[in-house]
Each structure stands twice: as structure tokens, then as C-alpha cells.
N, C-alpha and C positions, 0 to 999 in steps of 0.2 A: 509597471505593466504586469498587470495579474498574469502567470501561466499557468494551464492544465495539464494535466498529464492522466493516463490511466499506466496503474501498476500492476501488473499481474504478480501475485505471490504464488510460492511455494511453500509447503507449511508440514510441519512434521507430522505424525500420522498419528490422529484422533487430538488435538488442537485447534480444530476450525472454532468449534464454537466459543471456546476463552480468544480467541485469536479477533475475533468478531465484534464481543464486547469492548476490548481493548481499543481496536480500532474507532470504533464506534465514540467512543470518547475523546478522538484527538482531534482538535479544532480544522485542522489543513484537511479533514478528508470530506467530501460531501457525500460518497455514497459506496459503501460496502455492498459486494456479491460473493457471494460460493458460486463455485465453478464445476462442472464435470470435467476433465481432459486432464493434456499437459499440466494443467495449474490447477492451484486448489482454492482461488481467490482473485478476485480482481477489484482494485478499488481506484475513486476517483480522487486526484488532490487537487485544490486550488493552492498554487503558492502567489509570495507577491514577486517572485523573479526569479531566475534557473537558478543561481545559486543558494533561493530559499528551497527551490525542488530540488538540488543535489542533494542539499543539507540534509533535508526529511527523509529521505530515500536511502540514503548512506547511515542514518540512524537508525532505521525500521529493526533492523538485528539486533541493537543494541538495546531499545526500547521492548521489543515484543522479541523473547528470544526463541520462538516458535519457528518464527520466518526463516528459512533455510536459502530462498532463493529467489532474487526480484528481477524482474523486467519491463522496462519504464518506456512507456509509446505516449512523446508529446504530444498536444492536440494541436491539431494544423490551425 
């Protein structure tokens, strides 16, 4: 069972746009946004099941160490 999620990121300051490209290259995301507000990014991931979305989520730091801070809103 495919799940979506949208992740809001937090991102260290002046990083969006390598933050972006990165993204932009990872097969799980289907659509990168910059943000105004609390957050300085929002993107969409398809996974093929919650613990492929944990997985991806739980790496995003490790991967892109820009990301200071995530928050993951499943899609109903």
C-alpha cells in the first residue's frame, strides 16, 4: 500500500536552494516547495509503506544535513 505524506522542513539559513536541488533528486519525493512562515520548505513523499516513510524521514538529516527540523502530516 503506497503512503503519502507531506513533510514540512526546517532548514538552516541560506540553504534552501542546495537543500532544493538535493531534494529534487531523491526518487520518494514527488514535489518540492519553499515556504514563507514557521517552515522554510514543504515537500511531498510517496513511500511504498509507513515504515518506508519512517525510514526516509528519519534519514533526511543524515542525507541533507541542512535539515535542522521535520514535521510529517500523513495524507488521509
Amino acid at each position: 500500500m503506497t503512503v503519502s505524506a507531506y513533510v514540512l522542513l526546517k532548514l538552516a539559513m541560506g540553504t534552501a536552494n542546495d537543500v532544493v536541488v538535493k531534494l529534487n533528486g531523491m526518487e520518494e519525493i514527488a514535489e518540492v516547495s519553499l515556504v514563507y512562515g514557521h517552515h522554510d520548505a514543504i515537500i511531498k513523499v510517496n513511500a511504498k509503506d509507513l515504515e518506508g516513510l519512517k525510514q526516509f524521514v528519519l534519514s533526511l538529516p543524515q542525507k541533507i544535513p541542512h535539515v535542522r527540523d521535520t514535521q510529517t502530516l500523513i495524507q488521509a
